[in-house]
LUMVEX-355513 format. One record per atom (N, C-alpha, C): residue in one letter; y, z, x negated. Coordinates in steps of 0.2 Angstrom, whole numbers, padded with zeros to 4 digits, always signed. Last residue first. Layout:
// residues N
AYZX ...
//
This chain:
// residues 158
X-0049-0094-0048 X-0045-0098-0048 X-0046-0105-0051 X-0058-0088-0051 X-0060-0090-0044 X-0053-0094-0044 X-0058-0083-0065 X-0065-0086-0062 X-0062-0089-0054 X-0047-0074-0061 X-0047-0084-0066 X-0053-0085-0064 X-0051-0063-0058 X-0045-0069-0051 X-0046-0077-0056 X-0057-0059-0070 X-0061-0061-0064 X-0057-0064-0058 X-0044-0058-0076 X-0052-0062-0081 X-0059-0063-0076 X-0040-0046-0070 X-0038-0051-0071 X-0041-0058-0075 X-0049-0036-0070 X-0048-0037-0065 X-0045-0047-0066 X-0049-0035-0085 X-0056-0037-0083 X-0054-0040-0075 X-0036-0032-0088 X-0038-0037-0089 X-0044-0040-0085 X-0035-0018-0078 X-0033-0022-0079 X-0033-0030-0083 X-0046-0009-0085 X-0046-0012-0080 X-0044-0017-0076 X-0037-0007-0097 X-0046-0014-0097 X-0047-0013-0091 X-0026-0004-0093 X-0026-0008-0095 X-0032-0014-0096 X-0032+0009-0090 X-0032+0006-0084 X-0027-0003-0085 X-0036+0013-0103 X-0040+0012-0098 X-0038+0008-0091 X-0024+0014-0107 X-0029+0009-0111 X-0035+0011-0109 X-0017+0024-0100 X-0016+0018-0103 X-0018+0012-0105 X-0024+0035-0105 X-0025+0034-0097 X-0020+0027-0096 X-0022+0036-0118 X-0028+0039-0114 X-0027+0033-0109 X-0005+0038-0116 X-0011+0032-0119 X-0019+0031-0119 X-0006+0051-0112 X-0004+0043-0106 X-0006+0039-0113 X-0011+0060-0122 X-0016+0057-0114 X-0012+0053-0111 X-0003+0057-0129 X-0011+0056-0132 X-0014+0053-0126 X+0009+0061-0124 X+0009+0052-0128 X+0000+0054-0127 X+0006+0076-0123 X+0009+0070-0117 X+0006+0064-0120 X+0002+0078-0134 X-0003+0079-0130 X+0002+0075-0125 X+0016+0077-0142 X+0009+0075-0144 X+0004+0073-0138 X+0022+0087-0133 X+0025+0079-0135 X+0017+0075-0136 X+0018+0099-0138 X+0017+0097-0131 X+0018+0092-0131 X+0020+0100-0150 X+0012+0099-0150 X+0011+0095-0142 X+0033+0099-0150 X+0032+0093-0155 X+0025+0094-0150 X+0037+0111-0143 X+0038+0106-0141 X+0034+0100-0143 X+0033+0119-0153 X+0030+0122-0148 X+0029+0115-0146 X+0043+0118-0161 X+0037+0116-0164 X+0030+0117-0158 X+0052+0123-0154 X+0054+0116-0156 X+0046+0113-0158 X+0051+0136-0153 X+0050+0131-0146 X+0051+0123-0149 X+0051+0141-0165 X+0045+0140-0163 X+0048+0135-0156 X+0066+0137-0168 X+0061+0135-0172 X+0055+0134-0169 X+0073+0144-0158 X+0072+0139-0155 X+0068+0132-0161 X+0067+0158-0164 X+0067+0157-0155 X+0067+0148-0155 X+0076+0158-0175 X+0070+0158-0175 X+0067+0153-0169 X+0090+0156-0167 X+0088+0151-0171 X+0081+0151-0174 X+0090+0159-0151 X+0093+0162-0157 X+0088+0157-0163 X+0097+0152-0136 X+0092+0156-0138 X+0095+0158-0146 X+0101+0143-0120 X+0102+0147-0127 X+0098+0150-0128 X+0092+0128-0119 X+0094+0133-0117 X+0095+0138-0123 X+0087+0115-0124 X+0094+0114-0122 X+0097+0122-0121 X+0074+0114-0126 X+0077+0115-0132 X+0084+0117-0129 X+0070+0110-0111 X+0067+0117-0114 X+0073+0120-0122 X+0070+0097-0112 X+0075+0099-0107 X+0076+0108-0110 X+0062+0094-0117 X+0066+0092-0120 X+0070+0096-0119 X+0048+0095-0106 X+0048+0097-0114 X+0057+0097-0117 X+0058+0086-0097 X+0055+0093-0095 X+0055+0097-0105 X+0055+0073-0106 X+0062+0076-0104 X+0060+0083-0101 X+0041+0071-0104 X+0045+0074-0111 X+0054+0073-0108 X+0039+0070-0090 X+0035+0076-0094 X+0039+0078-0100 X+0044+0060-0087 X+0048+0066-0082 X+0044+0073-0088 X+0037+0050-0096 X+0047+0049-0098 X+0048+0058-0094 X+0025+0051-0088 X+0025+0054-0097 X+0033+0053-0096 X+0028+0047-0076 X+0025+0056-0078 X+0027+0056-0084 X+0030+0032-0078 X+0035+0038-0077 X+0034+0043-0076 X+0019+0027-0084 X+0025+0030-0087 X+0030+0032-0086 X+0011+0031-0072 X+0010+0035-0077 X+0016+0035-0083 X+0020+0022-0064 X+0017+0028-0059 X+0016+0032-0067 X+0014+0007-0068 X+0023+0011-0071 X+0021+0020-0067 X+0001+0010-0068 X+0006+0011-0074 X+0012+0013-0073 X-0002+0008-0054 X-0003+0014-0057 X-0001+0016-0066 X+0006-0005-0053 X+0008+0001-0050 X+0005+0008-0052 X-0006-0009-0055 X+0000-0010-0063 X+0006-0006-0059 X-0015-0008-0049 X-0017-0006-0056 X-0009-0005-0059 X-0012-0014-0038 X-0012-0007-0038 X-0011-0006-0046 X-0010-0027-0041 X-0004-0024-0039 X-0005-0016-0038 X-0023-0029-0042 X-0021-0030-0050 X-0012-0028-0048 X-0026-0028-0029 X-0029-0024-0034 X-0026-0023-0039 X-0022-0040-0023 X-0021-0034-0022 X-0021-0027-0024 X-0031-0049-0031 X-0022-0051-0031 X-0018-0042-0029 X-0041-0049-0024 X-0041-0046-0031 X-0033-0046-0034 X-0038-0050-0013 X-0040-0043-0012 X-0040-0042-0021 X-0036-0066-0012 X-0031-0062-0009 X-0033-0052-0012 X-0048-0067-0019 X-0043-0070-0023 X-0037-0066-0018 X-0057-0069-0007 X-0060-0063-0015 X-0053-0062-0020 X-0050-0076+0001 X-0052-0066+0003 X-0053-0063-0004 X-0055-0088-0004 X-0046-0086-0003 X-0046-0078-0001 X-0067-0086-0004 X-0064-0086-0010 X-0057-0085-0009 X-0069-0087+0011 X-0073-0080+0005 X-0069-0081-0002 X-0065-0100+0013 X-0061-0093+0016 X-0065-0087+0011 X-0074-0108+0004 X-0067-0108+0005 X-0063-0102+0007 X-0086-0105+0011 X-0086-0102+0004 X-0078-0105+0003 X-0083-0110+0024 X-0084-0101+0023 X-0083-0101+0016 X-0082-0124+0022 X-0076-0119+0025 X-0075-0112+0025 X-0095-0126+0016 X-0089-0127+0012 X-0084-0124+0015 X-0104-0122+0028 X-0104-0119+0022 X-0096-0118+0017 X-0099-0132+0039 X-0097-0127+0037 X-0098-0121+0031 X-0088-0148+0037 X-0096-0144+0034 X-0093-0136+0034 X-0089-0159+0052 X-0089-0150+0049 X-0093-0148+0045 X-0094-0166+0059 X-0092-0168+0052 X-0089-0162+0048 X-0102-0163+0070 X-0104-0166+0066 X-0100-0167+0057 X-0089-0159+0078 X-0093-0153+0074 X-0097-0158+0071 X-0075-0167+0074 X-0081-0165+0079 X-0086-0161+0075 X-0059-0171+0072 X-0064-0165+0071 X-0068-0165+0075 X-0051-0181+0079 X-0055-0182+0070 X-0059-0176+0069 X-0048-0179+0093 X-0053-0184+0091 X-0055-0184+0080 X-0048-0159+0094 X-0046-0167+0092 X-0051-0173+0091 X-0054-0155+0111 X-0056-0157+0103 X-0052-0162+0101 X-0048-0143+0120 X-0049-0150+0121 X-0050-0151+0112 X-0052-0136+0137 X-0055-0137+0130 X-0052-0144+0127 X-0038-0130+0148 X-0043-0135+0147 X-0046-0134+0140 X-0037-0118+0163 X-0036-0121+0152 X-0039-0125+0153 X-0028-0109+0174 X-0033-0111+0171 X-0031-0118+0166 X-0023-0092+0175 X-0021-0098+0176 X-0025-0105+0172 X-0024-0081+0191 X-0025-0083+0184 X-0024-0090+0183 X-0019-0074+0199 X-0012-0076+0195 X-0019-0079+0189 X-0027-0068+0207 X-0024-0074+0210 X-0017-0076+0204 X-0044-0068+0199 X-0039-0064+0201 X-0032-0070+0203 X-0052-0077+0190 X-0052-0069+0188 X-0047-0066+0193 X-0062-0092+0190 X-0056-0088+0192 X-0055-0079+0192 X-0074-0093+0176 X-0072-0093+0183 X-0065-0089+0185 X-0075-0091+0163 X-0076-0098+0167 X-0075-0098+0172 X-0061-0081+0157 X-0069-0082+0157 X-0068-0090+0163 X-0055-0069+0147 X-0055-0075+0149 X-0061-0076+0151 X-0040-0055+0149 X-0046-0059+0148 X-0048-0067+0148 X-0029-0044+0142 X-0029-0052+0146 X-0037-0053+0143 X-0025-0026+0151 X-0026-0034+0144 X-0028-0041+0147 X-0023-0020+0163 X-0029-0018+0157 X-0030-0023+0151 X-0016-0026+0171 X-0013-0019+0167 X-0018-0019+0161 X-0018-0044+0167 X-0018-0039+0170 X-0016-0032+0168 X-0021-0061+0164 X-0017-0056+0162 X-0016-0049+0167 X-0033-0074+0163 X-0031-0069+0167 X-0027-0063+0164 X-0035-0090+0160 X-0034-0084+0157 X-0031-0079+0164 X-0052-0100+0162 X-0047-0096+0166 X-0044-0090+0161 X-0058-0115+0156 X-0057-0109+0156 X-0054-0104+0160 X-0067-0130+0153 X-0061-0126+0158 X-0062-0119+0158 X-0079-0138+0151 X-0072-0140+0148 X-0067-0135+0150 X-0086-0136+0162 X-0090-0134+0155 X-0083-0134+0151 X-0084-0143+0175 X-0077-0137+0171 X-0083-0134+0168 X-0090-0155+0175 X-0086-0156+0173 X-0083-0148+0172 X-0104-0146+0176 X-0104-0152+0171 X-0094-0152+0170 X-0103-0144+0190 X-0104-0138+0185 X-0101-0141+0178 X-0100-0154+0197 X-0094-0151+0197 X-0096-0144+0191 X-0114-0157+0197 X-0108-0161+0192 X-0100-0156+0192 X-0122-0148+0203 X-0121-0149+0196 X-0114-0153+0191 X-0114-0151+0214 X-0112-0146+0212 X-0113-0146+0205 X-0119-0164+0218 X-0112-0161+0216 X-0110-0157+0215 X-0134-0159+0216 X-0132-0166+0213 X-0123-0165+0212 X-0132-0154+0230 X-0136-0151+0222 X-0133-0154+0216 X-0129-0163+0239 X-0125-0159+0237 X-0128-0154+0231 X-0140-0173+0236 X-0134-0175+0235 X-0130-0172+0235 X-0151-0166+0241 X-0151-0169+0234 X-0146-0169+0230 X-0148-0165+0254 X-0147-0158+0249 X-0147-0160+0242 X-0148-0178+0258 X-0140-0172+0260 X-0142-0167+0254 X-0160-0181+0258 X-0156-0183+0255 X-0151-0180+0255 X-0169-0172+0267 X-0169-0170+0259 X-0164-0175+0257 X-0161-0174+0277 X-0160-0171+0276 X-0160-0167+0270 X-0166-0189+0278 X-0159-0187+0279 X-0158-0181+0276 X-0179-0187+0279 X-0178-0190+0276 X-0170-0186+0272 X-0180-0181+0293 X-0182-0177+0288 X-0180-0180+0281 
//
């Protein structure tokens, strides 16, 4: 009886250990459906990993707060980066509505007409001119303070 409980101790005891040693080991498995992974064999092509930590990284010396607020800032700084290329894309975009607006206007003087006819279109022209320049500097000196302020928060994080 002795014997017996000893036999089972001892293969309990190797199986723990055989559990113990593949905690280190993985299986990749590639199939029609994507590639998975898991601790046990998955299918007869799969092909088995090891875990391996460099010796100067252990998670004891990892600080990870510093690592997140590192990557959170390089994100704040990539997206704010992104931004200030939208903004100044939405300029050149408005100054070249207002250049396609007043050649349109311009364009108008060019056609035959009789010299009253091209007095009022001329004065016509001047009020529409006006009102183009008004509102792209309108719309110019707003997305100018948007753009600074965008740019006066990448320097905080810079």
């Amino acid at each position: 009886m002795k014997l017996c409980t000893l036999f089972v101790i001892f293969i309990s005891l190797l199986f723990v250990a055989d559990q113990a040693a593949s905690a280190d080991q993985y299986y990749k498995c590639v199939t029609d459906r994507g590639t998975t992974f898991s601790q046990f064999p998955c299918g007869g092509q799969a092909t088995q990993h090891k875990i391996a930590l460099s010796p100067n990284v252990t998670p004891a010396n990892v600080n990870h707060v510093k690592a997140l607020n590192s990557l959170e800032r390089e994100q704040i700084i990539r997206n704010l980066n992104a931004e200030i290329r939208s903004v100044k894309y939405k300029l050149a975009i408005l100054s070249r509505d207002r250049d396609r607006a007043e050649y349109e206007q311009l364009q108008r003087l060019n056609r035959l007409m009789s010299d009253d006819d091209k007095k009022k279109l001329s004065k016509e022209i001047k009020k529409q001119l006006k009102v183009i320049n008004k509102t792209f500097a309108k719309n110019t000196k707003t997305t100018n303070k948007q753009l600074s302020a965008l740019e006066k928060k990448l320097k905080r994080y810079e």
